[in-house]
N, C-alpha and C positions, 0 to 999 in steps of 0.2 A: 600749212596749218592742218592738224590731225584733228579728224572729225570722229565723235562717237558714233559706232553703228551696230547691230545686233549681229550676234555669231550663234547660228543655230549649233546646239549643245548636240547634236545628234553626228550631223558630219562636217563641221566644223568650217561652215563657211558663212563668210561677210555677205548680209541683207543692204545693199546702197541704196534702196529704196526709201531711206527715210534715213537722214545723218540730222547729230545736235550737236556744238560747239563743243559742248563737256557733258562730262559724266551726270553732273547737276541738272543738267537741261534735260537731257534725257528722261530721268527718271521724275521729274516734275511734268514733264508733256505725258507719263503713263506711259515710255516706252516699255516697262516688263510685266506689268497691271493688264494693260489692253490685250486684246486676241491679236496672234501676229503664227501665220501659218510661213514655213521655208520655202521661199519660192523655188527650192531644189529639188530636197524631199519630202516636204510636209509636215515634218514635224513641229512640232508648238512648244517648243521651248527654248529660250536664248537667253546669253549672258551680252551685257554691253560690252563693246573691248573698244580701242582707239584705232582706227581703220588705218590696213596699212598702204600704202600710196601705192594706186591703181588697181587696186583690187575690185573684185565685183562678185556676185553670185557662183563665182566659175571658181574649185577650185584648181590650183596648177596643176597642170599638164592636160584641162580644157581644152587650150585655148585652138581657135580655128587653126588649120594648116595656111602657110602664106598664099595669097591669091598666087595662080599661075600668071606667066608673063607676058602670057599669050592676049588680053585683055578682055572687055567685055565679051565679046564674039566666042573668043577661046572657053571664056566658064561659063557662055549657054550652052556651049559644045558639048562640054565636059556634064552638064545637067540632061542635057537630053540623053547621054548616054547612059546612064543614071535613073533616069527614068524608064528607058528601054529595057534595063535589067531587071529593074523592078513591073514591069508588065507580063516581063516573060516569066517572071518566077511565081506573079500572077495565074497567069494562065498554065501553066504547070500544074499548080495547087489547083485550080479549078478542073484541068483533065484530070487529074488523080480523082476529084471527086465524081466527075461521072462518070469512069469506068467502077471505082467500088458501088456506084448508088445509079445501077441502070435505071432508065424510067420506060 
């Protein structure tokens, strides 16, 4: 069954945050009347379209990479490392700032 749902007019992706049986429904509940910001980009403008099966906020080529197969363990692994890069490029930017700005 194809559900009505809003396509932000800007970069053209499906809102699943709010589906209506048909085009009718929609537009009697105040789906293009009411304030409705893109949970992507922001913009505030959409047309109704008929949703297409499995779609969401995300457009293609989103989508996450597949989990490793390493399992739980392996992709806290993989997040700490992750986070280690992201400290040290922290503190990078932060040496950078107090050798330009001695105290």
């Amino acid at each position: 069954m194809s559900m009505t749902v809003r396509q932000c007019m800007r970069c053209g992706r499906e809102d699943l945050r709010e589906r209506w049986p048909s085009m009718d429904d929609a537009i009697e509940a105040g789906a293009l009347s009411e304030p409705w910001t893109c949970p992507v980009c922001a913009w505030v403008e959409a047309d109704l379209v008929e949703a297409t099966t499995g779609t969401s906020a995300k457009a293609p080529g989103d989508e996450a990479p597949p989990r490793s197969e390493a399992g739980a363990d392996g992709d806290m692994a993989d997040q700490r490392g992750v986070d280690r890069g992201v400290d040290e490029a922290r503190r990078a930017a932060d040496d950078r700032i107090l050798f330009r700005y001695p105290h």
